[in-house]
Backbone as a printed PyTorch tensor [residue, N CA C, xyz], in Angstrom:
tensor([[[-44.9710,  -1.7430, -10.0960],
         [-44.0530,  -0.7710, -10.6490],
         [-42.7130,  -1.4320, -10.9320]],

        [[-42.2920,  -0.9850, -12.1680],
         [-41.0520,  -1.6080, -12.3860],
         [-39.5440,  -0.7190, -11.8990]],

        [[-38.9260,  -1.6660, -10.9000],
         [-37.4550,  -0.6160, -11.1460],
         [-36.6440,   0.0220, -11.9760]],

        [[-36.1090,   1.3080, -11.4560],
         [-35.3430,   1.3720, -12.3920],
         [-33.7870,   1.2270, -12.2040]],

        [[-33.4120,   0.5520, -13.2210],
         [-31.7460,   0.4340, -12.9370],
         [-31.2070,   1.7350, -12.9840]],

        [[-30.1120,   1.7740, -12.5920],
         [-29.3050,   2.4300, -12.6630],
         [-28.3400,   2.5070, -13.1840]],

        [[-27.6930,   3.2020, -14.4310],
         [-26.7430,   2.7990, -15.4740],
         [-25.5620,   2.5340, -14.6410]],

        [[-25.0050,   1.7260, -14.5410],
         [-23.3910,   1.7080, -13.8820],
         [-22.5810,   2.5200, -14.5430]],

        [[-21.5020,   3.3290, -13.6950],
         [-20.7180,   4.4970, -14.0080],
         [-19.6200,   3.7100, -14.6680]],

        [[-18.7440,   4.1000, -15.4100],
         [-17.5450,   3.3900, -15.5030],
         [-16.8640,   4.7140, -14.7570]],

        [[-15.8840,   4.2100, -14.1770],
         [-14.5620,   4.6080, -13.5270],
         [-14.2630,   5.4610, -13.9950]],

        [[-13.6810,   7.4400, -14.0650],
         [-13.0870,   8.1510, -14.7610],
         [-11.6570,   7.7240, -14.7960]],

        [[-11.0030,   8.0010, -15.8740],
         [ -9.7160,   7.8490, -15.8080],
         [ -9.0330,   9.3440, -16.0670]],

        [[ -9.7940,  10.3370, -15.7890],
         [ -9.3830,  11.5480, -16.1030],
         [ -8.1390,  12.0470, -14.8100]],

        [[ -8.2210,  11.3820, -13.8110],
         [ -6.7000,  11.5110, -12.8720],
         [ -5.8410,  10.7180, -13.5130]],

        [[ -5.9280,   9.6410, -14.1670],
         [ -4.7110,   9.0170, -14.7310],
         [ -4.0100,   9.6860, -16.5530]],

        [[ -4.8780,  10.5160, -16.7990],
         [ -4.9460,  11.2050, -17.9970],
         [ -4.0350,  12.3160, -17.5080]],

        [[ -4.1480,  13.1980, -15.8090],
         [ -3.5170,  14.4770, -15.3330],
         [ -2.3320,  13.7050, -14.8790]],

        [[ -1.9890,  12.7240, -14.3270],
         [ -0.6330,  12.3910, -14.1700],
         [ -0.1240,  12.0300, -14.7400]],

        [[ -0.4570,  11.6520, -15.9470],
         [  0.3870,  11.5730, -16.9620],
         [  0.9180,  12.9110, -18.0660]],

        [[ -0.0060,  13.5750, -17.8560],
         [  0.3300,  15.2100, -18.4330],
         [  1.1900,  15.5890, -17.1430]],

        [[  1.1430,  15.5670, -16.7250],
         [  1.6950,  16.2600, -15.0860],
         [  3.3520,  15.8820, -15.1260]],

        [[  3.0570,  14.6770, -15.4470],
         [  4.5920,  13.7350, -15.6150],
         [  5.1880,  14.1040, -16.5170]],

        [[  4.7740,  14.5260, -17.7420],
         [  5.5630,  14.6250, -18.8020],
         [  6.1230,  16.4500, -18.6800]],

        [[  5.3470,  17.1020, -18.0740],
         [  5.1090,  18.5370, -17.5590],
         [  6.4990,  18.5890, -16.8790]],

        [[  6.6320,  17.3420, -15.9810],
         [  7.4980,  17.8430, -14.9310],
         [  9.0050,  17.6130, -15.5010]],

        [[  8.8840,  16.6120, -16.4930],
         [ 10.2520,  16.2180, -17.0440],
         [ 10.5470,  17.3800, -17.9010]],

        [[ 10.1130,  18.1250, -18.6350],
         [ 10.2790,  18.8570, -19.8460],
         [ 10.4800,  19.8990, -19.1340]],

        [[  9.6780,  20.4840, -18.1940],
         [ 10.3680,  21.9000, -16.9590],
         [ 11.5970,  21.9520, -16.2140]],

        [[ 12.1180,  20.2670, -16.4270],
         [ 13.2430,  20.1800, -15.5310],
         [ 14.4060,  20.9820, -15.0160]],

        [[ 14.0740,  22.0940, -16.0860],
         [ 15.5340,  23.1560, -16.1740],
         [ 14.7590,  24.4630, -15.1140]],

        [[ 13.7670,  23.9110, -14.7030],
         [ 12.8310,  25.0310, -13.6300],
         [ 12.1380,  24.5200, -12.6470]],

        [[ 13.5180,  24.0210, -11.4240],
         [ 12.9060,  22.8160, -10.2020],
         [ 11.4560,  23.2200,  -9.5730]],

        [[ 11.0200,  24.9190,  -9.5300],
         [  9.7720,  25.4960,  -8.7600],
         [  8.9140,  25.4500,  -9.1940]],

        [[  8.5700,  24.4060, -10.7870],
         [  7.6880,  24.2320, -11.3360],
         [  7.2340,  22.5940, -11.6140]],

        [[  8.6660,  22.0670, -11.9930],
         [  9.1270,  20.4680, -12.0990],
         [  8.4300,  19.9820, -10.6930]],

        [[  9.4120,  20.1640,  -9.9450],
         [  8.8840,  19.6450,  -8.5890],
         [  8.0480,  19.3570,  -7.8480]],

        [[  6.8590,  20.6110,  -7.7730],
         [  5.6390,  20.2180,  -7.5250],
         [  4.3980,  19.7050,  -8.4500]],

        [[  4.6980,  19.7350,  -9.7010],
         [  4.2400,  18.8160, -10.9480],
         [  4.1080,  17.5260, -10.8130]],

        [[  5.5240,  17.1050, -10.6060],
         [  5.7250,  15.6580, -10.0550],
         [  5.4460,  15.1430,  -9.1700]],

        [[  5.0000,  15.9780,  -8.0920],
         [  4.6920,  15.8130,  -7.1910],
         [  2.4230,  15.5500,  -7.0960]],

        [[  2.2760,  16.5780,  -7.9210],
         [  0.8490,  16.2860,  -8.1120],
         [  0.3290,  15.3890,  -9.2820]],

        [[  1.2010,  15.2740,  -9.9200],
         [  1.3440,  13.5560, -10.7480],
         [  0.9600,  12.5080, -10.0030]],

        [[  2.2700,  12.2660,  -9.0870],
         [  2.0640,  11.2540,  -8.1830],
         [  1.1590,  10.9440,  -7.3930]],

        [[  0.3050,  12.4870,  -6.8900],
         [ -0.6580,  12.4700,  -6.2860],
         [ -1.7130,  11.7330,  -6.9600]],

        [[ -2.2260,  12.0740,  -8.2900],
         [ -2.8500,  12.1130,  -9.0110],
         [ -3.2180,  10.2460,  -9.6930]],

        [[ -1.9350,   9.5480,  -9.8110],
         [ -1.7700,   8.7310, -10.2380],
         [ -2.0740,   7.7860,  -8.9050]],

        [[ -1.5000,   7.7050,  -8.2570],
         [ -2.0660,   7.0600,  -7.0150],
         [ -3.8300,   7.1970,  -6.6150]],

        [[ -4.4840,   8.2360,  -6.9730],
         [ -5.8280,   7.9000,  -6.6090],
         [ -6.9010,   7.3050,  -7.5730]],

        [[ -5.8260,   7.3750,  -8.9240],
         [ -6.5170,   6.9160,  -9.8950],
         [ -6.0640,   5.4850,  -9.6750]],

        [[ -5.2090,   4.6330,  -9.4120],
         [ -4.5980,   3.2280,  -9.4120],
         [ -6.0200,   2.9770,  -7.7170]],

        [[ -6.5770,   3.9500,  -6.9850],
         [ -6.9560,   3.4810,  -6.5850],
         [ -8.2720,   2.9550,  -6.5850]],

        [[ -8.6900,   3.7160,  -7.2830],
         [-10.1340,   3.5200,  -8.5690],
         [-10.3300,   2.5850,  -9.2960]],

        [[ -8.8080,   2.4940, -10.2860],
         [ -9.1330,   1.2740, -11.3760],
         [ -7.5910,   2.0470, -11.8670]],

        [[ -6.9030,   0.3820, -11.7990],
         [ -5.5940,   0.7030, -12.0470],
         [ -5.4510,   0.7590, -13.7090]],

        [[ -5.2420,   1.9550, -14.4150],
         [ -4.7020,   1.9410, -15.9480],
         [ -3.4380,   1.9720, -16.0190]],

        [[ -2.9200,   1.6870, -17.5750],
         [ -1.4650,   1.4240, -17.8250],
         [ -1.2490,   3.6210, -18.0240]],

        [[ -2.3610,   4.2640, -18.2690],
         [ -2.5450,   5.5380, -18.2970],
         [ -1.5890,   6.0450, -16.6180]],

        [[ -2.3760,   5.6470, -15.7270],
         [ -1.8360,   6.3880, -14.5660],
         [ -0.1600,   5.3790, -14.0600]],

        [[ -0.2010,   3.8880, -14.1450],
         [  1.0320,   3.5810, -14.1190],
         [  2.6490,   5.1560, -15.0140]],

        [[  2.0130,   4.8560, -16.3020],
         [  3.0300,   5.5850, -16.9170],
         [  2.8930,   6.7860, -16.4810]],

        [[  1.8860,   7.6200, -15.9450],
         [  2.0000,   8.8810, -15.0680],
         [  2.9940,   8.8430, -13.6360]],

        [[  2.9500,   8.1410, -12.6730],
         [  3.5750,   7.6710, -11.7940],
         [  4.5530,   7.7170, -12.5110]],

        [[  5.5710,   6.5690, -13.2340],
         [  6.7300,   6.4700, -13.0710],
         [  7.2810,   8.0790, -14.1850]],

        [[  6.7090,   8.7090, -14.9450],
         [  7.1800,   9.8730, -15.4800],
         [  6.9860,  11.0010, -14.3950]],

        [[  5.8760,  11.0780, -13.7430],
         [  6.3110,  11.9800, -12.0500],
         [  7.2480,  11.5440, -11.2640]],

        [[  7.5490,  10.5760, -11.1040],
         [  8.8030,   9.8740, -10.0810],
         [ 10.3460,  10.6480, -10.7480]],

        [[ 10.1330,  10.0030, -11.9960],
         [ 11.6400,  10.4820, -13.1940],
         [ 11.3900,  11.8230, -12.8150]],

        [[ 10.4840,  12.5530, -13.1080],
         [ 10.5560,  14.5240, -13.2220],
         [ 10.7330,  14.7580, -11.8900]],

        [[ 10.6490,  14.5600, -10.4110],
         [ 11.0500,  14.7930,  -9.5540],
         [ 12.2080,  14.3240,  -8.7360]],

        [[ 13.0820,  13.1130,  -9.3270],
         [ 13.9240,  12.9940,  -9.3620],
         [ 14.8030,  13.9910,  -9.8980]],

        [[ 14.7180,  14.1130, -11.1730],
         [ 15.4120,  15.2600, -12.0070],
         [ 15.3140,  16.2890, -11.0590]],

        [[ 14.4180,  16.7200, -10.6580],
         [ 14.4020,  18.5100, -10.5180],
         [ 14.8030,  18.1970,  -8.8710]],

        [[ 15.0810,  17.6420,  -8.1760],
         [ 15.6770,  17.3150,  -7.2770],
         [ 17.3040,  17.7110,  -7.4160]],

        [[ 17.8560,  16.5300,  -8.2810],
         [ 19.1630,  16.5000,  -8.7100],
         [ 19.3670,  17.6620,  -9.2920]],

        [[ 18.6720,  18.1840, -10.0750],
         [ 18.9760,  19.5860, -10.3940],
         [ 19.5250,  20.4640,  -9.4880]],

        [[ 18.4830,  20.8210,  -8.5600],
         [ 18.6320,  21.6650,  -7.4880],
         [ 19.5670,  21.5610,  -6.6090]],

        [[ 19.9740,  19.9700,  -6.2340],
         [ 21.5860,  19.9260,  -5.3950],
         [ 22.6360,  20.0610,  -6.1480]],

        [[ 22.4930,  19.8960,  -7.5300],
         [ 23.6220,  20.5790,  -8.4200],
         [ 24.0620,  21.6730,  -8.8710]],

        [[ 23.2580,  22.4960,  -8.6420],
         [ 23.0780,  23.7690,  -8.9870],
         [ 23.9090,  24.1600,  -7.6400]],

        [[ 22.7590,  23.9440,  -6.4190],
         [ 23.6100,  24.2600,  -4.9760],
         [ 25.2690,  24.0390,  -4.7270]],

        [[ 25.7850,  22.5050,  -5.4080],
         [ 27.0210,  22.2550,  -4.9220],
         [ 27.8750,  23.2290,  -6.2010]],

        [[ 27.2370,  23.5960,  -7.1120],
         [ 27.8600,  24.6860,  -8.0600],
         [ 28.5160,  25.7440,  -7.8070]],

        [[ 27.0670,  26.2010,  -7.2580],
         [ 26.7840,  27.6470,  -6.5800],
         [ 28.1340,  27.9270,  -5.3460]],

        [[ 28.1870,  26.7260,  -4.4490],
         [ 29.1000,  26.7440,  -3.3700],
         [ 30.5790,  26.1900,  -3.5800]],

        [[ 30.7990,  26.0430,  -5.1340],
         [ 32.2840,  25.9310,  -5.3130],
         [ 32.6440,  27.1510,  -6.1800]],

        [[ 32.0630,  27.5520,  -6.4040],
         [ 32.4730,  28.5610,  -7.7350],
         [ 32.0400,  30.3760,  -6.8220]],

        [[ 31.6320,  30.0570,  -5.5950],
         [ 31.3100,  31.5780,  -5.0980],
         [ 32.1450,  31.6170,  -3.9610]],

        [[ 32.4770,  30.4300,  -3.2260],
         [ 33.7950,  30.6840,  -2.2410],
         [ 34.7870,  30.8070,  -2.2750]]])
């Protein structure tokens, strides 16, 4: 009897495809940290398990556009706060 192979899978890159939507998601919401924030946050997630699969230049540029969008919506939010607390006391 002859074996049968087994086609080898290639790698999905469909997590490095969502952190990079995710990333660009989170930058463009920036003016809405409760949406930005955890975007960027599941970017990063996202991009990291794909770099751990098979690193693409796809999930690299997801990573660093989740990093930028949660930065932003970070800075947002303490700006808004130190706003909020000069202009209401």
């Amino acid at each position: 009897m002859q074996k049968i192979k087994k086609e080898e899978q290639k790698p999905s890159t469909a997590r490095g495809t969502a952190s990079l939507v995710l990333g660009i998601l989170s930058i463009c919401l920036t003016i809405m940290p409760y949406f930005s924030i955890p975007m960027g946050i599941l970017g990063i997630i996202f991009s990291n398990l794909q770099r751990r699969v098979k690193e693409t230049s796809v999930a690299t540029a997801g990573l660093v556009l989740s990093i930028i969008g949660v930065v932003l919506g970070i800075s947002l939010c303490l700006m808004l706060m130190l706003f909020w607390s000069l202009y209401t006391a």
